[in-house]
C-alpha positions as CSV (number, residue, x, y, z in Angstrom):
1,X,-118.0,129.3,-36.6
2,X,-115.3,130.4,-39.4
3,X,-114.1,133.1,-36.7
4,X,-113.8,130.3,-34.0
5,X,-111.8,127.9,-36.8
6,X,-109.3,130.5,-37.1
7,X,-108.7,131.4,-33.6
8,X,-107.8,127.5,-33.3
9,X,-105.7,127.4,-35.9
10,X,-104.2,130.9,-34.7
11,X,-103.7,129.8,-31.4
12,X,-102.0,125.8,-32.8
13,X,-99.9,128.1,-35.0
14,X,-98.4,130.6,-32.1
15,X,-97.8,126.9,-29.5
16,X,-95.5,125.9,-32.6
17,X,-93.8,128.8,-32.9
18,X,-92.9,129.1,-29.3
19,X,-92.0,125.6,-29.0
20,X,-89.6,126.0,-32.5
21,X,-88.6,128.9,-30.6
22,X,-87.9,126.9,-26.8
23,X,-85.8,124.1,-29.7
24,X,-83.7,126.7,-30.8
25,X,-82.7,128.2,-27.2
26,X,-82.3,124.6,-25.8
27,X,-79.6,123.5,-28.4
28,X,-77.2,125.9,-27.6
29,X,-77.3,125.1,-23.9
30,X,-76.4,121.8,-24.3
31,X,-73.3,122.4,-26.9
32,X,-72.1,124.7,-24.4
33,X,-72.4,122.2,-21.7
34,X,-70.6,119.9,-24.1
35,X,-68.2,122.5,-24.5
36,X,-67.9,122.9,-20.7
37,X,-67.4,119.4,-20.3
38,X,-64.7,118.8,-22.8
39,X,-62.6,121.9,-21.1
40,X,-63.1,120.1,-18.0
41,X,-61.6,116.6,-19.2
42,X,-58.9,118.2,-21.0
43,X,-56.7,119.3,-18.3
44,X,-57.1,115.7,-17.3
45,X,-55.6,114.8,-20.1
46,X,-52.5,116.7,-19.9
47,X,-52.1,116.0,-16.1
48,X,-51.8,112.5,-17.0
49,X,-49.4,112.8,-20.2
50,X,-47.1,115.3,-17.5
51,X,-47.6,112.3,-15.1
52,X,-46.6,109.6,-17.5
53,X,-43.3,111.9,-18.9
54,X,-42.2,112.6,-15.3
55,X,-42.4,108.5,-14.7
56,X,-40.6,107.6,-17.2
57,X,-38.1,110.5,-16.4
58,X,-37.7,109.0,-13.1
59,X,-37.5,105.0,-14.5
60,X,-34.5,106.5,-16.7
61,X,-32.8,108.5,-14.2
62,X,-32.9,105.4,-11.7
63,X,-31.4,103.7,-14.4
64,X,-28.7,105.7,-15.2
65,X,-28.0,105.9,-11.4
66,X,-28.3,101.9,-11.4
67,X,-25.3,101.4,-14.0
68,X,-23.0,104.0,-12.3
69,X,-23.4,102.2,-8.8
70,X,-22.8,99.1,-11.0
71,X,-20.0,101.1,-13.3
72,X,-18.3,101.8,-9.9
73,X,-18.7,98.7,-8.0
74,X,-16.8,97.1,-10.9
75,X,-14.4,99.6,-10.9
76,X,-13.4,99.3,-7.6
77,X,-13.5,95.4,-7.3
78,X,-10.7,95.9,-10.1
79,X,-8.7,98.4,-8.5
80,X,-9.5,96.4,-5.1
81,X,-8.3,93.0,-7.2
82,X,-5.2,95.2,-8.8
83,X,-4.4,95.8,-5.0
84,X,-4.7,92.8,-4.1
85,X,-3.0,91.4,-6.5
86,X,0.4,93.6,-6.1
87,X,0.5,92.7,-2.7
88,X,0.6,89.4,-3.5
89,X,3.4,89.7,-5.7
90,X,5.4,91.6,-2.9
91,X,4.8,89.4,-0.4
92,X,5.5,86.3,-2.3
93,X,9.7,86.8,-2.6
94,X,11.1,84.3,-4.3
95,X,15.3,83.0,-4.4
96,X,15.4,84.0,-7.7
97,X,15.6,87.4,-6.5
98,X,18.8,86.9,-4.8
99,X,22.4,86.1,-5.9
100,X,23.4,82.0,-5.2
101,X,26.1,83.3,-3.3
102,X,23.5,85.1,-0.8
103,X,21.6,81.5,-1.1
104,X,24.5,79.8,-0.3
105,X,25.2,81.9,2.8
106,X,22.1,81.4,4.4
107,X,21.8,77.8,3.7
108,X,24.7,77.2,5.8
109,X,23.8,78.8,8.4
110,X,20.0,77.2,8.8
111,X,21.7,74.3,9.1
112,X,25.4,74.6,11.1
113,X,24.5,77.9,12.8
114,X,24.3,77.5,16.4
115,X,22.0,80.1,17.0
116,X,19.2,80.8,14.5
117,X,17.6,83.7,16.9
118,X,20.4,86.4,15.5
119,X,20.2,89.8,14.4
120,X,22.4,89.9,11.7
121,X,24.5,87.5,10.0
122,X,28.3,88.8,9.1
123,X,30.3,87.6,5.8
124,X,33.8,87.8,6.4
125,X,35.8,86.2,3.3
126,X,39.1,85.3,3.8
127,X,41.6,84.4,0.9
128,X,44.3,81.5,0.7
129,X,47.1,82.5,3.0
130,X,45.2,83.9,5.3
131,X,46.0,82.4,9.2
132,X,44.0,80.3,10.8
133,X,45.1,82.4,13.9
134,X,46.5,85.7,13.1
135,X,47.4,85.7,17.1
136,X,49.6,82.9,17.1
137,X,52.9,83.0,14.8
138,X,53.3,79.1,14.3
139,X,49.6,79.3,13.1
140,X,49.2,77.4,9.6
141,X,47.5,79.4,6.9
142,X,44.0,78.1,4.8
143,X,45.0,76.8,1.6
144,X,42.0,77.7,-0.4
145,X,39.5,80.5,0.0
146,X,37.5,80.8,3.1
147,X,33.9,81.9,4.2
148,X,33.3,82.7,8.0
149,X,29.9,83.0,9.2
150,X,29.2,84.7,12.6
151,X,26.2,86.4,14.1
152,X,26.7,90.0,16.2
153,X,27.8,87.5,19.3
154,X,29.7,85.3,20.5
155,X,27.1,83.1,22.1
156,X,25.8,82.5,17.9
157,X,28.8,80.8,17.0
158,X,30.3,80.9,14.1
159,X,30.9,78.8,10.7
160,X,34.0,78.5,8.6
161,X,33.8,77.0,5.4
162,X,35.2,76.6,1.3
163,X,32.4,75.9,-0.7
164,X,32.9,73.4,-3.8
165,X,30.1,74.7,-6.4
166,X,28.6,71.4,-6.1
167,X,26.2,71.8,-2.8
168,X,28.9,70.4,-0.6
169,X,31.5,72.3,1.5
170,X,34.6,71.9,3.5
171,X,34.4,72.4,7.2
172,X,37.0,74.0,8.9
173,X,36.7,73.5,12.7
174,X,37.9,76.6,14.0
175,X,36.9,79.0,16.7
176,X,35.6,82.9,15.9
177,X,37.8,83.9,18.8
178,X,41.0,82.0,19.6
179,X,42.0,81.1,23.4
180,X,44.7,79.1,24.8
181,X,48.4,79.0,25.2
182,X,50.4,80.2,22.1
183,X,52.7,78.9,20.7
184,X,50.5,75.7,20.0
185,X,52.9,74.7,17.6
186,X,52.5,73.9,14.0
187,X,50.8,70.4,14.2
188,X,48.1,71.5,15.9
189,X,46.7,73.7,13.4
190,X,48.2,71.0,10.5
191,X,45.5,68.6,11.8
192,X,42.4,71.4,11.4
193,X,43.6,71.8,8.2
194,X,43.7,68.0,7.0
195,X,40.7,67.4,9.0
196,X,38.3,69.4,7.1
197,X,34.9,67.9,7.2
198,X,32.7,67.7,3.9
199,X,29.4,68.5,4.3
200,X,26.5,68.3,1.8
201,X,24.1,71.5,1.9
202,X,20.1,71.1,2.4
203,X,18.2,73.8,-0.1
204,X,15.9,74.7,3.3
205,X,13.0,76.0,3.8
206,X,12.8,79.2,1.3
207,X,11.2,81.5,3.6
208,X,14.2,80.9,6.9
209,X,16.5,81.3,3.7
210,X,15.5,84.6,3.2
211,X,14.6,85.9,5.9
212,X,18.5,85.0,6.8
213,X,19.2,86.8,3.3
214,X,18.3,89.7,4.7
215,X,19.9,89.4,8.0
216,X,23.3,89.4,5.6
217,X,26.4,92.1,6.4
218,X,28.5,91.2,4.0
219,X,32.0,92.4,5.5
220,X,34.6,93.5,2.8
């Protein structure tokens, strides 16, 4: 019976030793699947930290690309503005940019010239002395300076004139080209002369007045 006792108890001891033994080999198994698992997840990790740096790398960069569109629309609405704004100036001419005598010129003409379709509009000034018809030897002489006005034809007519620096003028009525019989005798150009006709001067519209401005050929 003793023998049979300690069989049992030889047999119960060797079942816990081989389960102790079956503990021992089952723990590291499972830290290594741990292990396994953690160096599975980590790469994860670092994917998704790359993932988030190259986002917000992006996010930057099109921000940086938003504000030099925006940096260059602004710049080029002011250089368009600039533009803009220099042609303006250029085509807004204004009289102050020419002499009175140039103004003066070209008022008369907008309103005596017979013909506002010209090409060019010729100064000739004429001093006191000067005859009224250099063809004609009884011919009185202007007593006062003279402006002519006369476009590049006949057919524009022509204005003769002594301004007194008030906005008025004195008219002379005299052709730009002198036909008839000569003599016509001394009375005849006597009347022209005391008939002058006094004329007050109309500022115009600025723009005809300069566009005749520039139609000028002063004659010296």
């Amino acid at each position: 019976m003793k023998a049979i006792t300690k069989i049992f108890y030889f047999h119960v001891v060797l079942l816990l030793l081989a389960g102790c033994g079956g503990n021992t080999n089952g723990e590291p198994a499972t830290e290594a699947s741990e292990d396994n698992t953690v160096s599975e997840q980590a790469p994860k990790g670092t994917t998704e930290t790359d993932e988030s740096k190259s986002t917000s790398e992006r996010e930057e960069q099109d921000m940086e690309n938003t504000n030099n569109s925006s940096e260059e629309s602004t710049q080029t609405k002011s250089n368009s503005d600039a533009s803009e704004t220099t042609n303006d100036q250029q085509g807004k001419e204004t009289l102050s940019d020419y002499s009175s005598q140039e103004i003066e010129y070209a008022r008369v003409w907008l309103q005596l010239g017979a013909n506002q379709d010209i090409d060019g509009l010729y100064v000739n000034y004429m001093p006191a002395g000067t005859p009224l018809n250099p063809d004609d030897e009884t011919s009185g002489t202007y007593p006062e300076d003279v402006i002519q006005l006369a476009g590049s034809r006949l057919v524009d007519g022509s204005v003769t004139y002594s301004g007194n620096g008030d906005g008025t003028i004195n008219v002379y009525n005299v052709p730009l080209r002198w036909d008839g019989n000569y003599p016509a005798g001394e009375d005849f150009y006597s009347e022209i002369i005391n008939n002058t006709e006094l004329v007050p001067i109309d500022v115009g519209d600025d723009k005809e007045v300069i566009r005749l401005i520039k139609l000028l050929n002063v004659e010296s």
